[in-house]
C-alpha positions as CSV (number, residue, x, y, z in Angstrom):
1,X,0.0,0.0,0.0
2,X,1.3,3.5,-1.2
3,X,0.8,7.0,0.1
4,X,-1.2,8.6,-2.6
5,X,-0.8,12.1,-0.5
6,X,-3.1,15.0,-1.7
7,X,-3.1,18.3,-1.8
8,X,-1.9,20.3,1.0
9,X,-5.2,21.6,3.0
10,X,-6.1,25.0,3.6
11,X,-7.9,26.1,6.5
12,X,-10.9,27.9,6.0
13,X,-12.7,30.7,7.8
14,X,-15.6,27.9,8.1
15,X,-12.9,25.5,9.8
16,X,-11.5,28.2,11.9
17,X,-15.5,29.4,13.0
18,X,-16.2,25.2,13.7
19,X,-13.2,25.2,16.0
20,X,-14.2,28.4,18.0
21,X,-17.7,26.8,18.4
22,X,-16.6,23.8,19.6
23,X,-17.9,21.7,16.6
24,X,-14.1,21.2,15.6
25,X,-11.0,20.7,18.1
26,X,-7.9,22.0,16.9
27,X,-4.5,19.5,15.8
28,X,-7.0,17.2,13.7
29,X,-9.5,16.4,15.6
30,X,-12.5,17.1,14.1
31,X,-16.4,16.7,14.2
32,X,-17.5,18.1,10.7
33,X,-16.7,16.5,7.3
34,X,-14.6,19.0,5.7
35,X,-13.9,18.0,1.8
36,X,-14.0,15.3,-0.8
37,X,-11.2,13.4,-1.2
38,X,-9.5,9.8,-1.7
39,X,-7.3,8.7,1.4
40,X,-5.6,6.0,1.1
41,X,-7.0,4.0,4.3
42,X,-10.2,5.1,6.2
43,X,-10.8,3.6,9.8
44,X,-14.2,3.4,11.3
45,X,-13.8,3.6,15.0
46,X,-11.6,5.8,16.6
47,X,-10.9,4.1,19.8
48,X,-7.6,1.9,21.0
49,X,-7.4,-0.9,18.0
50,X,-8.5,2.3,15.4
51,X,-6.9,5.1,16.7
52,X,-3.6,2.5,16.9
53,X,-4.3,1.8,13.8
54,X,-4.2,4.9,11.9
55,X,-1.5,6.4,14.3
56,X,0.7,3.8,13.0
57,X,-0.5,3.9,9.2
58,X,-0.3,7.9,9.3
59,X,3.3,7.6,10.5
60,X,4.5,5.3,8.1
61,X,3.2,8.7,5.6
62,X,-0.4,7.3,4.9
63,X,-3.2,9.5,3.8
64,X,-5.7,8.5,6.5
65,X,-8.9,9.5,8.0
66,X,-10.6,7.9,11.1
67,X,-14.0,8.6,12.3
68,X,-15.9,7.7,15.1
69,X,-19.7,8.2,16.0
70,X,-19.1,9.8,19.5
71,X,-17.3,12.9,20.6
72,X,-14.4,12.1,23.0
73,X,-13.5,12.0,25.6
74,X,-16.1,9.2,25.8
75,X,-16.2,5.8,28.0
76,X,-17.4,2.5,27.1
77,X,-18.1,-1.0,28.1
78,X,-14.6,-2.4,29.3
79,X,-12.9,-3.5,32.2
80,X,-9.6,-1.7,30.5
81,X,-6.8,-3.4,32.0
82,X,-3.9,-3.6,29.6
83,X,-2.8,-6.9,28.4
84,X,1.5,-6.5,29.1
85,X,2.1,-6.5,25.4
86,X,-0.6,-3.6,25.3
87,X,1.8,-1.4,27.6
88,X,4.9,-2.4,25.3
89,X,3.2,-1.2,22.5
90,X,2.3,2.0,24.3
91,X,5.9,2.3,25.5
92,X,7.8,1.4,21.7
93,X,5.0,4.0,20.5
94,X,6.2,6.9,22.7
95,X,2.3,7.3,24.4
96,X,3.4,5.2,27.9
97,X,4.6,8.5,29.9
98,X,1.5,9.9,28.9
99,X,-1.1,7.6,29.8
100,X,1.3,7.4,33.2
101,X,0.8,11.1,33.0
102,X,-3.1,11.4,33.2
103,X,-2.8,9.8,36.9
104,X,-3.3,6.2,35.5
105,X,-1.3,4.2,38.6
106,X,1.7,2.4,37.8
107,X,1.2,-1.1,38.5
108,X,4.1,-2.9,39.9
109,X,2.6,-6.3,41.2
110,X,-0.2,-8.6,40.4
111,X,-1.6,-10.9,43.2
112,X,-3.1,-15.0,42.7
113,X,-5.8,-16.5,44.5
114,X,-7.3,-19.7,44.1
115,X,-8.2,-22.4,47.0
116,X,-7.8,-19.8,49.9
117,X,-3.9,-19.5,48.9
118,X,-2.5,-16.2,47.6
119,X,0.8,-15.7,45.4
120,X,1.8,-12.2,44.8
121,X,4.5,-11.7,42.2
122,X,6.4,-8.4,41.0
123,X,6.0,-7.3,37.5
124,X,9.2,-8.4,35.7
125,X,11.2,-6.1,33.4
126,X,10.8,-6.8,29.8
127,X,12.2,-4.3,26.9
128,X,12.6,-2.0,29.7
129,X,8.9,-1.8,31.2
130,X,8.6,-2.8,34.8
131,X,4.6,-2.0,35.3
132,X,1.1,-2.5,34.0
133,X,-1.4,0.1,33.6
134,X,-5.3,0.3,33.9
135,X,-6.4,3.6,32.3
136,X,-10.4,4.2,31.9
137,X,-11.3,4.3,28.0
138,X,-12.6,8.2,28.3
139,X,-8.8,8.4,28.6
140,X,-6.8,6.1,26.8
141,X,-8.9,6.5,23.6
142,X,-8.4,10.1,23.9
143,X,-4.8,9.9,24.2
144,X,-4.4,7.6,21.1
145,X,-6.9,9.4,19.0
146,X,-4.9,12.2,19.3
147,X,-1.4,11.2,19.0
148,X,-3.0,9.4,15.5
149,X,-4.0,13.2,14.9
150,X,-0.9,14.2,15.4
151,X,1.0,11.7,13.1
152,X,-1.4,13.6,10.8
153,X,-4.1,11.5,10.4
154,X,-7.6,12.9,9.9
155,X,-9.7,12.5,12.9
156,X,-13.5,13.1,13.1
157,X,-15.8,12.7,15.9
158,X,-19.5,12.6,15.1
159,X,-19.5,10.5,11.8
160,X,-22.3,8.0,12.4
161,X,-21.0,5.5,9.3
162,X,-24.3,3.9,7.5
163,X,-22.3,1.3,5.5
164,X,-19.1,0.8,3.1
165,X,-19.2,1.9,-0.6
166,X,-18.8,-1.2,-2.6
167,X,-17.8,-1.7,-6.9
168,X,-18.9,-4.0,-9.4
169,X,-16.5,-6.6,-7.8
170,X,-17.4,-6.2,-4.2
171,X,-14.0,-4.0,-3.9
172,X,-14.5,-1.8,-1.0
173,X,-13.7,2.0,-1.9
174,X,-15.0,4.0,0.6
175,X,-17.8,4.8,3.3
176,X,-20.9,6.6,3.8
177,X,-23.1,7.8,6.9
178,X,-23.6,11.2,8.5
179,X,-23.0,13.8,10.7
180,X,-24.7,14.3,14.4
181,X,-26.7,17.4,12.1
182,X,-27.9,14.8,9.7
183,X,-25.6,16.4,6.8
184,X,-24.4,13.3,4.8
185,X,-20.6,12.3,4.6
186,X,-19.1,10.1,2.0
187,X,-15.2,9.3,2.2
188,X,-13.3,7.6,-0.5
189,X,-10.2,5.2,0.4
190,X,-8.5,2.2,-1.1
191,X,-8.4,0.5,2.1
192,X,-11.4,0.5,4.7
193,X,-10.2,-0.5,8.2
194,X,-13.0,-2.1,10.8
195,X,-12.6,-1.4,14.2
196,X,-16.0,-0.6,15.4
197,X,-16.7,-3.5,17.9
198,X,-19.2,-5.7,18.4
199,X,-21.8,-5.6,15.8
200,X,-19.6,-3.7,12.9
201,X,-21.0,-2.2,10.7
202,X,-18.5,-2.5,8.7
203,X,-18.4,-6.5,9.3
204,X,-22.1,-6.8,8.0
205,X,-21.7,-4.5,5.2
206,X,-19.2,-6.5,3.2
207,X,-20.6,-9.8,4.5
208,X,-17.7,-10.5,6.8
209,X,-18.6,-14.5,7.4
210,X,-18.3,-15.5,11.1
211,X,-15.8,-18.2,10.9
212,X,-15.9,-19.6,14.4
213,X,-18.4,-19.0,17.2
214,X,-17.5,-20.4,20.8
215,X,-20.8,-19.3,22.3
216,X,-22.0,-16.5,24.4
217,X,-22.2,-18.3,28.0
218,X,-20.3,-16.0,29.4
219,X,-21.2,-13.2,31.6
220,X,-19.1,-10.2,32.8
221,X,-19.7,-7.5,35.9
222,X,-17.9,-4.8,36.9
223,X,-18.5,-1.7,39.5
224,X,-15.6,1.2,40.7
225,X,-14.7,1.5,44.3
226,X,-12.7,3.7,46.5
227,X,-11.5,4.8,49.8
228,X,-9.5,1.5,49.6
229,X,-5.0,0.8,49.7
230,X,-5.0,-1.1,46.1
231,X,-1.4,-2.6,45.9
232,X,-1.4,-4.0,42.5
233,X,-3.8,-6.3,40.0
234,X,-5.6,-8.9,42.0
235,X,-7.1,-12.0,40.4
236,X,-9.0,-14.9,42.4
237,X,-10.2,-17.9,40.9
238,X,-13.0,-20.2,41.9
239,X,-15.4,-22.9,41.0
240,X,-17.4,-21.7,37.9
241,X,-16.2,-17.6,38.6
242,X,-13.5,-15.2,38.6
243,X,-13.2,-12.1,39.9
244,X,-10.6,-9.6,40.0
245,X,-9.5,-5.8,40.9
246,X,-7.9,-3.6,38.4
247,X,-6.4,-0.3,39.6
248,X,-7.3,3.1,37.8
249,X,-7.4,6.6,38.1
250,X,-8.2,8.7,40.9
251,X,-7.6,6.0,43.7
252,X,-10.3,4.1,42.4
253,X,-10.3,0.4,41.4
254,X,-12.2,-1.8,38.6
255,X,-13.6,-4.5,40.7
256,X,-15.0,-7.4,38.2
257,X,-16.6,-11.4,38.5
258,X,-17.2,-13.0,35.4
259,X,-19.3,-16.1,36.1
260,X,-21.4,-18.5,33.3
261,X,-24.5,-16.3,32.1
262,X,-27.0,-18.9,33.9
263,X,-25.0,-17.9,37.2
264,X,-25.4,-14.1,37.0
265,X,-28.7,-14.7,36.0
266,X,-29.8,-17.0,38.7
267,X,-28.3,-14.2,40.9
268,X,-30.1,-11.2,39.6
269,X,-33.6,-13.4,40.3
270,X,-33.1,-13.7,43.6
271,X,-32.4,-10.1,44.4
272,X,-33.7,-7.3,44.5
273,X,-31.0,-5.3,42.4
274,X,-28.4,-5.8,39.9
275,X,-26.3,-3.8,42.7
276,X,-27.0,-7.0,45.0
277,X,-26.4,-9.3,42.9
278,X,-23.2,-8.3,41.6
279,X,-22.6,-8.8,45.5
280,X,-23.6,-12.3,46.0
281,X,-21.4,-12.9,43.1
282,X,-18.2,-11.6,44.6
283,X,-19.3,-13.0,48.1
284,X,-19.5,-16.4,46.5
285,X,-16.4,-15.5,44.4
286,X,-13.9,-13.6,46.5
287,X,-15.0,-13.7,50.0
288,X,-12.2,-12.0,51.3
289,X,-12.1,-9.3,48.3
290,X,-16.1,-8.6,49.0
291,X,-15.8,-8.2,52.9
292,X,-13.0,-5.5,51.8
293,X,-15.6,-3.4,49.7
294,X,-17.5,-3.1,52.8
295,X,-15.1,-0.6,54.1
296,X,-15.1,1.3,50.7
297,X,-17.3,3.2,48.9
298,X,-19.1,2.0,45.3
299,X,-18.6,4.9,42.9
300,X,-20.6,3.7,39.8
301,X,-23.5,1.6,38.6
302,X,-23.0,-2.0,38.2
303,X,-22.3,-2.7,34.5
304,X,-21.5,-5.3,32.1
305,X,-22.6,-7.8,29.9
306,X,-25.0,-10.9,30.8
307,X,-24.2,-12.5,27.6
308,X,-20.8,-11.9,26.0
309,X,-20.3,-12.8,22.3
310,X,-17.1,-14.9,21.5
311,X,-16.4,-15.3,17.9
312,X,-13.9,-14.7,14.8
313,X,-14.8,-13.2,11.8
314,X,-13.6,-13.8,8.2
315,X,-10.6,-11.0,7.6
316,X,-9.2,-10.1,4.2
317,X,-6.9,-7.2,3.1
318,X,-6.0,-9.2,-0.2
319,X,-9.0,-9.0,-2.2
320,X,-9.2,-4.9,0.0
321,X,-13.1,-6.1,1.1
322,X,-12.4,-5.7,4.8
323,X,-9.5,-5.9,7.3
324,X,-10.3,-6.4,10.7
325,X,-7.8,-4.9,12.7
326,X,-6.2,-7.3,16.0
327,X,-6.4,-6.2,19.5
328,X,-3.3,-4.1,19.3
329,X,-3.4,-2.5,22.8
330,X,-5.0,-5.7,24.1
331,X,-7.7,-4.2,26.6
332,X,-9.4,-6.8,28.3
């Protein structure tokens, strides 16, 4: 794939108006369509795999353009723990010190329970990173969408995209949707890059096969807590659950249990609250861990999925259809 670079663009009065009314942010991130023209990659979704993605593609010199349909800073469903070869990537991308930065705790231990036994071990060094990090989506996804703006990479916010532009051949060559005013956008691209989660558009607009499906048994839950020492990740394993506590900004904590979806509901019958029985689930989970909470405080709902989908979807940049893009941050 070759830059096919346009152009140099000019900013207009129109741009400069957008950014002092807040429809446009300044340093590429934008919330307006601005002009027609053929990038060589466009990315729908704009958080960690497609803001990675077009931060990497823009600085190898590509002409790309990501858009997402929410404004950020924005959270989302996710327990947002960073798989260690997410924080390598951060640190080889330069972005590391700056997630560190926002108050995201440096994570220097990770602690095993299972059978009333508990292990605690100290994050090894490894290409010259000693920690793990836990930042909230509302800020890692802000951080990578704008260091992909300012590898100069096109970034919109408020592009709702309606489907992928397809030839005679099934080629994809673009996308099309709108604006949060209902003005219509069209962009034009060799490449269009999927990253927009669970039910893609994208994925069901060029037919995108599901190749394997392992089910959707599984259940996740997850509250915040404070007013609580956290001293690293804590993970407990027990019959049919697991449950674990994920450090994050402003003292807080990700406290989770995924259990089997007939679990959690079997839980949520017999109380009154989904509060509850996200309680019962830890009690039975992490005894020890839920008789902590007591002496915190819960900041947030109880969220999560009941029923998580698990499959794999057909990927292929050969025939330029659809790419899927991997889990390169690795959020879990």
């Amino acid at each position: 794939m070759c830059p096919c670079p346009g152009p140099p663009r000019l900013v207009s009065k129109d741009e400069t108006a957008a950014v002092a009314a807040g429809r446009r942010r300044p340093g590429g991130l934008t919330t307006m369509p601005r002009h027609r023209h053929r990038h060589d990659v466009v990315v729908v979704g704009a958080r960690a795999a497609g803001a990675a993605a077009a931060m990497l593609l823009a600085r190898l010199g590509h002409d790309v353009v990501v858009v997402d349909r929410v404004v950020f800073p924005a959270d989302t469903l996710s327990t947002h723990q960073l798989a260690r070869t997410g924080v390598l990537a951060l640190h080889r991308w330069g972005l590391l010190d700056e997630v560190l930065a926002t108050g995201a705790p440096a994570i220097r231990q990770v602690t095993f329970t299972t059978a009333g036994e508990a292990v605690t071990r100290r994050v090894k060094d490894k290409a010259g990173v000693d920690v793990l990090v836990a930042p909230r989506r509302n800020v890692l996804d802000t951080v990578l969408a704008e260091a992909a703006a300012a590898a100069g990479a096109d970034v919109r916010f408020g592009v709702n995209v309606d489907g992928v532009r397809l030839d005679d051949r099934g080629r994809a060559f673009g996308v099309y949707g709108h604006d949060d005013a209902g003005a219509p956008v069209e962009l034009d691209a060799r490449f269009v890059v999927g990253a927009d989660g669970l039910g893609s558009r994208v994925a069901r607009s060029v037919g995108a096969k599901v190749v394997e499906h392992r089910g959707d048994g599984g259940a996740a839950q997850y509250a915040y807590f404070d007013g609580l020492p956290w001293n690293g990740i804590e993970l407990v394993a027990a019959d049919r659950a697991l449950a674990g506590v994920f450090p994050t900004h402003h003292g807080q904590a990700c406290v989770w249990v995924c259990t089997p979806t007939r679990d959690a509901q079997a839980a949520r019958r017999q109380v009154p609250s989904r509060a509850a029985a996200f309680t019962a689930l830890l009690e039975r989970a992490a005894p020890e861990l839920a008789a902590r909470l007591l002496s915190g405080r819960r900041t947030s709902p109880v969220t999560g999925m009941l029923r998580m989908p698990n499959l794999v979807r057909e990927s292929s940049a050969r025939d330029g259809r659809w790419s899927e893009t991997p889990p390169s941050i690795g959020t879990r």
